[in-house]
C-alpha positions as CSV (number, residue, x, y, z in Angstrom):
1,X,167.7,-12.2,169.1
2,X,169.8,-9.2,167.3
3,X,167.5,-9.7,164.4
4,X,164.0,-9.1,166.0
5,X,165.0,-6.6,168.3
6,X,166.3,-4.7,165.1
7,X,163.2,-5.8,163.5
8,X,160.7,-4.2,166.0
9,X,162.7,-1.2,165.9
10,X,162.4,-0.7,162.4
11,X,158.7,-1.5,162.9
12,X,158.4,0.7,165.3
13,X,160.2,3.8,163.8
14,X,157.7,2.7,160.4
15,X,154.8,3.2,162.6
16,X,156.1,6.5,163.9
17,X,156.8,7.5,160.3
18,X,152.9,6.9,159.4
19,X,152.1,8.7,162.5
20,X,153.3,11.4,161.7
21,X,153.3,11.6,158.2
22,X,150.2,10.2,157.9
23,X,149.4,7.4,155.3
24,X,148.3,9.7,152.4
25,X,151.5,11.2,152.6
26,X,153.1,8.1,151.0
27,X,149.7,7.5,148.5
28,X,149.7,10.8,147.1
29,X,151.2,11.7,143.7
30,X,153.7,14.1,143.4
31,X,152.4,17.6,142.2
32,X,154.1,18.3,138.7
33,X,156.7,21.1,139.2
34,X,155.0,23.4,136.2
35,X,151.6,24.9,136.8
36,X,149.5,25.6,134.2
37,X,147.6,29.5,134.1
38,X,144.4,27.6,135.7
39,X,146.0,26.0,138.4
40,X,147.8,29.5,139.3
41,X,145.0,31.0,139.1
42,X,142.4,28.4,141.2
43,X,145.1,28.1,144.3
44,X,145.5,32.1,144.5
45,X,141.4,32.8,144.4
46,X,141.7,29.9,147.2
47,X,144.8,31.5,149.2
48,X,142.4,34.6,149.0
49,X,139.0,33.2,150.1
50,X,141.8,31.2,152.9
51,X,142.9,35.0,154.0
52,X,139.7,36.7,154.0
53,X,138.2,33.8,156.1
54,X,140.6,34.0,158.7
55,X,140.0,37.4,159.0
56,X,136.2,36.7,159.2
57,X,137.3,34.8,161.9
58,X,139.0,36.6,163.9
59,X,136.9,39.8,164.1
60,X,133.7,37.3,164.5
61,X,135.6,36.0,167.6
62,X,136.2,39.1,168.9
63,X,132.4,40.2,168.6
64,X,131.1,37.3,170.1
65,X,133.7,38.4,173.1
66,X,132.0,41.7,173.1
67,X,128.7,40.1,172.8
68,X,129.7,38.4,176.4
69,X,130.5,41.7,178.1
70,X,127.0,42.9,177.3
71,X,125.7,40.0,178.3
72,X,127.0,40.1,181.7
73,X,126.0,43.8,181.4
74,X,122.7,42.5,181.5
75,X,122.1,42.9,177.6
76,X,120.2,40.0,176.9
77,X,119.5,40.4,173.0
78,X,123.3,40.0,173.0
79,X,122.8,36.2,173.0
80,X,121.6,35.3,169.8
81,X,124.5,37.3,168.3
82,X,127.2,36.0,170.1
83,X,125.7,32.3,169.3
84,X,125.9,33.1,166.1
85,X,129.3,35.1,165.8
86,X,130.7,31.9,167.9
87,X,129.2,29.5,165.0
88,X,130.5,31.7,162.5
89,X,133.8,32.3,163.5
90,X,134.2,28.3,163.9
91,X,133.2,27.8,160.5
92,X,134.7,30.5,158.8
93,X,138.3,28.7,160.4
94,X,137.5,25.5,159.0
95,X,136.9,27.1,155.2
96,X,139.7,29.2,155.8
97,X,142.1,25.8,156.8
98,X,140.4,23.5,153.6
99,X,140.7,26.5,151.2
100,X,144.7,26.9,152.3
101,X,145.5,23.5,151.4
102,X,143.0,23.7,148.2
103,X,141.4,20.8,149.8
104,X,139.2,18.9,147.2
105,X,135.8,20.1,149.1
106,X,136.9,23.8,149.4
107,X,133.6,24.9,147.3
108,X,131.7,22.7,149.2
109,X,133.2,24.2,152.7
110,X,132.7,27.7,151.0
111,X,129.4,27.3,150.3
112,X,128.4,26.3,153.6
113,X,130.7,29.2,154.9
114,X,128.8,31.7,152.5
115,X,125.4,30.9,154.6
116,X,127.0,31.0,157.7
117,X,128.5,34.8,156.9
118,X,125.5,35.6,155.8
119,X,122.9,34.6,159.0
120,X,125.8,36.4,161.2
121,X,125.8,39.2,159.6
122,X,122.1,39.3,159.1
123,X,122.3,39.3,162.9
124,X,124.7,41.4,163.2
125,X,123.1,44.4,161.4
126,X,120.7,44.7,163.8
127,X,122.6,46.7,165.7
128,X,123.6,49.6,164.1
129,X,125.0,51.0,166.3
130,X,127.1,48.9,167.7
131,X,130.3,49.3,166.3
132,X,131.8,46.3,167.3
133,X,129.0,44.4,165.8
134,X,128.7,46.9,163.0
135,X,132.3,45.8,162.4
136,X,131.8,42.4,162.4
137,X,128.5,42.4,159.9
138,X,130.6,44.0,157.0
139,X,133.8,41.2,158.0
140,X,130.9,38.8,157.2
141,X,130.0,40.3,154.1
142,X,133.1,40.5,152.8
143,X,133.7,36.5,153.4
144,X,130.4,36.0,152.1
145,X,131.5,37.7,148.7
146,X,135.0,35.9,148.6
147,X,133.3,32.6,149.3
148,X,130.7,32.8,147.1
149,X,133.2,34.0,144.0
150,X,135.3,30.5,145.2
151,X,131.8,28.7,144.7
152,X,131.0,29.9,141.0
């Protein structure tokens, strides 16, 4: 009896192990302690595209909350904006999170996060003046840039 209630406890604290761990934790190969010049050089452009994403957004956020106000101030051509600054600011946090970890499809999510930037801030620029938006076009930009260099 001793021996299967110690067995489905050590079964059970195995599960919670994978749970939290997850079960590539155990598959993957440990990374080699020296990095070569490339491999410095690949993770910081992807810490940097990771940075400059999150900042993307974060001011995207922020315009599609400011897109809302004028909205409800009865500023209709607000909408497309703030759908797009929502979609944006969505994907730019995924790229941002693959990029981070230097995920193996961090070009691919940089690609699509290059087109996204660059409908928002096409949008964006529309209104010039609109410094919230203004704002948020040249955030967009920038990503756009970062992303694309991570692409290339």
């Amino acid at each position: 009896m001793k021996n299967r209630m110690s067995a489905g406890i050590g079964m059970m604290v195995m599960a919670l192990c994978f749970a939290i761990i997850g079960v590539n934790g155990f598959a993957q190969p440990p990374k080699p302690s020296e990095k070569k010049d490339e491999d410095t050089h690949h993770n910081a452009a992807h810490q940097e595209c990771a940075k400059i994403c999150s900042d993307c957004q974060r001011t995207c956020d922020m315009c599609a909350s400011h897109c809302a106000h004028q909205l409800a101030d009865g500023h209709k051509d607000h909408l497309s904006c703030l759908r797009h600054c929502r979609d944006c600011a969505t994907i730019c946090a995924a790229c941002s999170r693959i990029c981070a970890a230097d995920g193996p499809l961090s070009s691919t999510m940089a690609e699509c996060c290059a087109k996204a930037c660059d409908h928002c801030a096409k949008v964006c620029e529309a209104f010039p003046n609109d410094q919230h938006l203004k704002a948020c076009a040249e955030e967009c930009r920038k990503c756009e840039k970062a992303c694309k260099a991570l692409t290339r």
